[in-house]
N, C-alpha and C positions, 0 to 999 in steps of 0.2 A: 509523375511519381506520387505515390501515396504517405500522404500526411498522418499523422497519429491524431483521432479526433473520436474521444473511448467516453461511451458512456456506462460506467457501472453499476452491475445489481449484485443482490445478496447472491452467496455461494456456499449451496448445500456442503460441498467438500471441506470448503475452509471452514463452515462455522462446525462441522463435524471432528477437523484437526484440532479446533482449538477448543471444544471440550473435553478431548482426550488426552491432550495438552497438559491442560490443568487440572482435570480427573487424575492424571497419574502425579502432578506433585501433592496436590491434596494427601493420595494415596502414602506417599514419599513420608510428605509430614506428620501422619498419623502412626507410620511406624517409627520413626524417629522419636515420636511423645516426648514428654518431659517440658522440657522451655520454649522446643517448637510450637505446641499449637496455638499458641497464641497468633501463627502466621495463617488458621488453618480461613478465617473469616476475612481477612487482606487478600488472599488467594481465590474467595471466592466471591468477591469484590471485582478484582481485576478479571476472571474468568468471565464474569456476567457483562462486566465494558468490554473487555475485545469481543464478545460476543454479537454483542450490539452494533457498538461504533466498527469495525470490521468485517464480519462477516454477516450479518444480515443488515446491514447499511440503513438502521433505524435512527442511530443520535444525529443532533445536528452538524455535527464536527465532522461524520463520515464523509467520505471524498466520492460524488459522484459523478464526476465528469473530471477529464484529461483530455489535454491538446496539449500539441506542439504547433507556436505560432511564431511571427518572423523573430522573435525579440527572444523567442525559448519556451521552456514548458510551463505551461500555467495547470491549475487545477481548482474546481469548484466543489465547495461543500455541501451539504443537506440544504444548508440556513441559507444559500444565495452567497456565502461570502467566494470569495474568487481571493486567490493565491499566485503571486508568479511575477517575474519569470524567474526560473530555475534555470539550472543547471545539468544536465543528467551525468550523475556520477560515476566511477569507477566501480563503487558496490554494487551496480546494477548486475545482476546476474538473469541468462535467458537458461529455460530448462524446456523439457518438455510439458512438464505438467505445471507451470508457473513461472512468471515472470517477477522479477523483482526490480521495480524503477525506484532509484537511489537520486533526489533529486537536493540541489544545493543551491543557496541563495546566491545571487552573484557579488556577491560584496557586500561590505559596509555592517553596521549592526546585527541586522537581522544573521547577517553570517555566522556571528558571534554568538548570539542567544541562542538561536535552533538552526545547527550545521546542515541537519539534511532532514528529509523529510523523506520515509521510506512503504513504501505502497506493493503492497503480494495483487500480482492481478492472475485469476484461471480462467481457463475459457470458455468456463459458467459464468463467469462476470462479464464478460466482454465477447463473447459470442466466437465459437472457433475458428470463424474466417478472420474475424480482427484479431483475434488472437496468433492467429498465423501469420499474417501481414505485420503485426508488429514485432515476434521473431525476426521476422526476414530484414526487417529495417532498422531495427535494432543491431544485426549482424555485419549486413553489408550496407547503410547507409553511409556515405562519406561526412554527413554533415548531419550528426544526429542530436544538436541542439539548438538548431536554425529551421524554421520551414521556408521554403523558398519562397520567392515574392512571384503571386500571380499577375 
């Protein structure tokens, strides 16, 4: 059986969603004027970090690798730091053009400060046959937060 083991790159698509994204509230706020625009520079703030940190997978906090190991899903960032194990959530949603892993800490503290940790994967990031393969076992896996023991 195949295990989830995703290495991510940047994705022309997403980083293209999320400047149109934030093009059109920019857009929003500008016609609004008055006491808005003072959000017009916070706006394009956050546009230039999700831009980064998510779709062209430049800062060090961005997530470039995902597995699922016997304990649950782990994930590693830019910087080396390693995350996990998680949970895979309820909010995961599979689509055809994106995947969305909703991952949750298993207890304790950490559960409490940051509930879940949510991750858009296309199959510019992870390649369309891993892409398909994690569809398919995301869907029909019986045990989709355990990898089995070799």
């Amino acid at each position: 059986m195949w295990t989830p083991e995703l290495r991510l790159q940047a994705s022309p698509g997403l980083s293209a969603l999320i400047i149109a994204l934030h093009g059109l509230a920019l857009l929003a706020l500008v016609q609004m004027g008055g006491g808005w625009l003072w959000w017009i520079p916070l706006m394009l703030i956050s546009g230039i970090f999700h831009l980064f940190q998510t779709g062209l997978k430049r800062l060090p906090g961005s997530v470039q690798r995902v597995w699922l190991g016997p304990q649950g899903w782990h994930l590693q960032r830019r910087n080396g730091q390693q995350r996990g194990p998680f949970l895979l959530g309820s909010a995961s949603r599979i689509d055809t053009r994106f995947i969305r892993l909703s991952l949750h800490h298993q207890g304790g503290m950490l559960a409490r400060l940051w509930p879940a940790h949510h991750l858009i994967l296309t199959p510019a990031m992870i390649g369309t046959d891993d892409f398909r393969r994690l569809q398919v076992f995301l869907r029909w896996s019986p045990e989709k937060n355990q990898a089995p023991l070799s």
